[in-house]
C-alpha positions in Angstrom: 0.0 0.0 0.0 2.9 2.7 0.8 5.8 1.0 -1.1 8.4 -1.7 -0.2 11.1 1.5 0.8 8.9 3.2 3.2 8.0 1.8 6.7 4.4 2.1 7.6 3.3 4.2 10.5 0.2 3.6 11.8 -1.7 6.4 13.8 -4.6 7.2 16.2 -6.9 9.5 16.3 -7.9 9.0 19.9 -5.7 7.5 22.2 -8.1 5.6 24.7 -8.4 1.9 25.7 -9.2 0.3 22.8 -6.5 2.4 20.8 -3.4 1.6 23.4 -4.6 -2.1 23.3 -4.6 -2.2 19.2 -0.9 -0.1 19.5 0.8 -2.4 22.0 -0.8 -5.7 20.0 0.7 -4.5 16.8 4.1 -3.5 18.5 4.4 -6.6 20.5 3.9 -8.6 17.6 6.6 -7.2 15.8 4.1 -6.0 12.7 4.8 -1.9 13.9 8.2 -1.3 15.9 7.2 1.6 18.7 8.9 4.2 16.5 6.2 4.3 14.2 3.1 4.7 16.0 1.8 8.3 16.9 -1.4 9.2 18.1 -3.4 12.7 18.9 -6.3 13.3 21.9 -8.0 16.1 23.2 -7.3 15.1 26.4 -3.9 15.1 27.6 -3.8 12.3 30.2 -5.3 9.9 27.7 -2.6 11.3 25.1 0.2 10.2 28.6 -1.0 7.1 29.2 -1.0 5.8 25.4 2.8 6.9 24.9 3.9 5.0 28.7 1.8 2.0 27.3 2.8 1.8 23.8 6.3 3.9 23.5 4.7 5.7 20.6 4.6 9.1 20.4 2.0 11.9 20.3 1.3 14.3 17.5 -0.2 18.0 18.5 -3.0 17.4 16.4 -4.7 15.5 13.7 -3.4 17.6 10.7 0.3 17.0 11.8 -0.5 13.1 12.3 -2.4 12.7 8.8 1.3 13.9 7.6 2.8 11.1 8.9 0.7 7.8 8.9 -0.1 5.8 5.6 -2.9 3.8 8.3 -5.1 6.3 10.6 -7.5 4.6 13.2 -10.5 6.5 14.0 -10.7 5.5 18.0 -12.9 8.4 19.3 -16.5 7.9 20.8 -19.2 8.1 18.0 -20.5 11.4 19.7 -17.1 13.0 18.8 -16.5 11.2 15.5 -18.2 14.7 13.3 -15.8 17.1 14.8 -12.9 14.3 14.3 -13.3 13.8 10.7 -13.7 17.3 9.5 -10.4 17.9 11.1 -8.3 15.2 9.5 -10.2 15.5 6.0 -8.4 18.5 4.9 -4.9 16.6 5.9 -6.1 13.0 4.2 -3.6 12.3 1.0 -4.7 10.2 -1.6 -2.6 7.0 -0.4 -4.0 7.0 3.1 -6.3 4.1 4.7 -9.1 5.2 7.1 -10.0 2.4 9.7 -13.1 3.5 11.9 -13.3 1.4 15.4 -16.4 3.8 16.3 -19.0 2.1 17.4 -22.8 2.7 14.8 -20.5 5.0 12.9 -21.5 3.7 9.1 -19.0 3.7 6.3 -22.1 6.2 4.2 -21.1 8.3 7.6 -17.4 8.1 6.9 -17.8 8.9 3.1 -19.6 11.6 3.6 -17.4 13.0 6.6 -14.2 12.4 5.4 -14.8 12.3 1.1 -15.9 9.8 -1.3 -12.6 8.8 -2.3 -10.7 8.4 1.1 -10.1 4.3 1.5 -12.1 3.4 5.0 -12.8 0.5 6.4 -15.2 0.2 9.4 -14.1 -2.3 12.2 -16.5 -4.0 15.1 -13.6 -4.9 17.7 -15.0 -6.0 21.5 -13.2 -5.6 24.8 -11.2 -8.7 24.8 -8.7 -6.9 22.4 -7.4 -5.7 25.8 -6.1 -8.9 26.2 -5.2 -10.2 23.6 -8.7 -11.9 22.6 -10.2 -10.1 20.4 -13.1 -10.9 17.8 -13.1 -8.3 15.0 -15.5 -7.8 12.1 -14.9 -5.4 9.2 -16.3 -3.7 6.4 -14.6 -2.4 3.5 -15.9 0.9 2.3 -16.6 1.7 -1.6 -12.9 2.9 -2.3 -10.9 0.2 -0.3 -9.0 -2.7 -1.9 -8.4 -6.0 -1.0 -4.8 -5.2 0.1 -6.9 -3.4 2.0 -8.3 -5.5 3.7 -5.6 -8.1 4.3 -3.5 -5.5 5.8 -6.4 -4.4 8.3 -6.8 -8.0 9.0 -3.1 -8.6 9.6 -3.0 -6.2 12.1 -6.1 -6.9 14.0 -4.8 -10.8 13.9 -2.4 -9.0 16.3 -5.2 -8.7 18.9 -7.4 -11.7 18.3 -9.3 -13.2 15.0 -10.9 -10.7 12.2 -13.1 -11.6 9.6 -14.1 -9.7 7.0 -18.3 -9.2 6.7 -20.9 -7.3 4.2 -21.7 -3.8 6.6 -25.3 -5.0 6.6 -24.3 -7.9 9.0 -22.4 -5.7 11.3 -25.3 -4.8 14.0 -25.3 -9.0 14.1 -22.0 -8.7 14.9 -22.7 -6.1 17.4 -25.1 -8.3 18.7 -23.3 -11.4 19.1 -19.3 -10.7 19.5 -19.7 -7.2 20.4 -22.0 -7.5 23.3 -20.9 -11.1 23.6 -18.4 -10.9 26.7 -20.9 -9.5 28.7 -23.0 -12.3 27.9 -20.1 -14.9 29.1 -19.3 -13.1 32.1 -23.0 -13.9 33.4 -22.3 -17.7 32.2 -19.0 -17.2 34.4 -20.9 -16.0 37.3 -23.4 -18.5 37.1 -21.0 -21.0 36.9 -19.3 -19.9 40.4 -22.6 -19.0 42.0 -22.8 -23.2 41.1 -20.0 -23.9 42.6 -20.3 -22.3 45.5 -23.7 -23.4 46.1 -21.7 -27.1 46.2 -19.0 -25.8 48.6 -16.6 -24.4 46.5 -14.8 -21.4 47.8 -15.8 -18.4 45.5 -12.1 -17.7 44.1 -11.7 -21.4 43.7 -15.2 -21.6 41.7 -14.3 -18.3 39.3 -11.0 -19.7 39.0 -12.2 -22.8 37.1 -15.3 -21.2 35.7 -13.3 -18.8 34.3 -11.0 -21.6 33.0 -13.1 -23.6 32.3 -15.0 -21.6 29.6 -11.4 -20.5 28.2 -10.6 -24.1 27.7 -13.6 -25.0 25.8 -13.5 -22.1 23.6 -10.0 -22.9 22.9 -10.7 -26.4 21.9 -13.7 -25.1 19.3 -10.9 -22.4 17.8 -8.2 -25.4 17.8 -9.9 -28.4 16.9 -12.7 -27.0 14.2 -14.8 -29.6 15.8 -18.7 -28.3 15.8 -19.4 -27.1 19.5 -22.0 -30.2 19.1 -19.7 -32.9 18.7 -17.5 -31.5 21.3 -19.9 -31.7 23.3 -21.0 -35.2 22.6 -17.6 -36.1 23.0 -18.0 -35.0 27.0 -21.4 -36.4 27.3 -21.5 -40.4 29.1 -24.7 -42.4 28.7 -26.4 -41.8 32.5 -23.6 -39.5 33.5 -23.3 -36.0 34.9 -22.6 -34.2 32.4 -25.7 -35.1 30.4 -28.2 -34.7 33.9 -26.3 -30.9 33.7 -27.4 -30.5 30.4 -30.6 -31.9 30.6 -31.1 -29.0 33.6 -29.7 -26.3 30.9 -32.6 -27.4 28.0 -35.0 -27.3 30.9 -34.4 -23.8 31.7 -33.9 -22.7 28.2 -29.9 -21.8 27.9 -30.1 -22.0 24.2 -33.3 -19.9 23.3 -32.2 -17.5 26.0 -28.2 -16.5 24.5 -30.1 -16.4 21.2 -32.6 -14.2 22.5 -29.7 -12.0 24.0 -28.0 -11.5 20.6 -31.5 -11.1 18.8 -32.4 -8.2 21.3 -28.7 -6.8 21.0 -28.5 -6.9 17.0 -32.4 -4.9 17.2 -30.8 -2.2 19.8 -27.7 -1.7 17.0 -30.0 -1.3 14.6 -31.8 1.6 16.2 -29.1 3.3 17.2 -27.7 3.1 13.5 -30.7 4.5 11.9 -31.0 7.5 14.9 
């Protein structure tokens, strides 16, 4: 995208969690060394925190980072995204990749903020990107290749998994892996609350709740086994795990996650058309 001879720098238009967490994963890969990462914020703790985190730098303002990064995440909250693009459009070259992590902020939105030509992409991280465990979903605007693409997708890999979806799938994705760790976290809870109803001192119980469900998603991500068989695979004739299950299809586990991401995916959709 920027040539074999030039390094890419990659910068941040807001320097809060989410952006420090995308900075350090691509540094600590080794896909963006520290030198090349700058980022700008209104606020100058933010701005403090983001260069002790990242060893980046910062930039006094937009206009002065647009002049150096070929790659420019837009990390600000959707309320400040107006103000945020008509101060980088004016500074946006022609060889310059836009990549939106605001959330409801549509690429129509970008195109009209930031011009019909400038190359976006709109991203759907959630909050395991803090650690590490990120699931991303993108969307490529009307100007943006598939080198594009693979490059946005390289670096999120940095953070977790991305996958690349049509834009009119992205309040599912809201809905499921966006909202989804909250989702978990009540499975983890419930899963200690179950423990310690059985004796099971509480740190113990979160301890291997917590585990636990890290384990199992891990063997659905490593063995490409359907959740199903996996679970078939657990599941003795007359044994306990099947009397647990048969307690989770009696209280309606299944209708009611699918019911959460259902009622999640309808509350991105009105906020995306307000």
């Amino acid at each position: 995208m920027t040539g074999e001879s030039k390094p890419l720098t990659i910068g941040f238009v807001g320097a809060g969690q989410m952006a420090t967490a995308l900075a350090k994963g691509f540094r600590d890969a080794g896909s963006v060394p520290a030198s090349s990462i700058v980022a700008c914020d209104v606020y100058p703790a933010a701005g403090e925190r983001f260069v002790e985190q990242t060893g980046g730098r910062l930039a006094p303002s937009s206009a002065q980072l647009a002049t150096e990064a070929q790659v420019i995440f837009l990390a600000v909250k959707p309320q400040q995204m107006t103000q945020a693009m008509a101060d980088l459009r004016k500074s946006l070259g022609a060889g310059q990749l836009v990549v939106s992590i605001a959330a409801g902020v549509t690429l129509k939105t970008l195109a009209a903020g930031l011009g019909e030509q400038v190359r976006t992409i709109r991203v759907m991280p959630n909050t395991p990107s803090l650690v590490g465990c990120g699931a991303s979903a993108l969307s490529r605007g009307a100007s943006a290749t598939s080198d594009d693409v693979a490059l946005v997708q390289k670096l999120l890999s940095n953070v977790g998994v991305a996958v690349e979806v049509p834009e009119k799938l992205m309040d599912a994705v809201t809905g499921l892996s966006g909202s989804g760790p909250a989702y978990v976290y009540q499975v983890i809870e419930s899963l200690s609350d179950g423990g310690v109803r059985m004796g099971l001192p509480r740190d113990t119980a979160t301890k291997l709740a917590a585990q636990t469900v890290l384990g199992a998603a891990q063997m659905v991500l490593t063995t490409g086994l359907h959740p199903g068989a996996l679970k078939d695979a657990v599941t003795s004739p007359g044994g306990t795990t099947i009397a647990g299950i048969h307690a989770l299809e009696r209280g309606g586990l299944r209708g009611v996650l699918m019911d959460a991401v259902e009622a999640a995916t309808d509350r991105a959709r009105e906020l995306d058309a307000s």
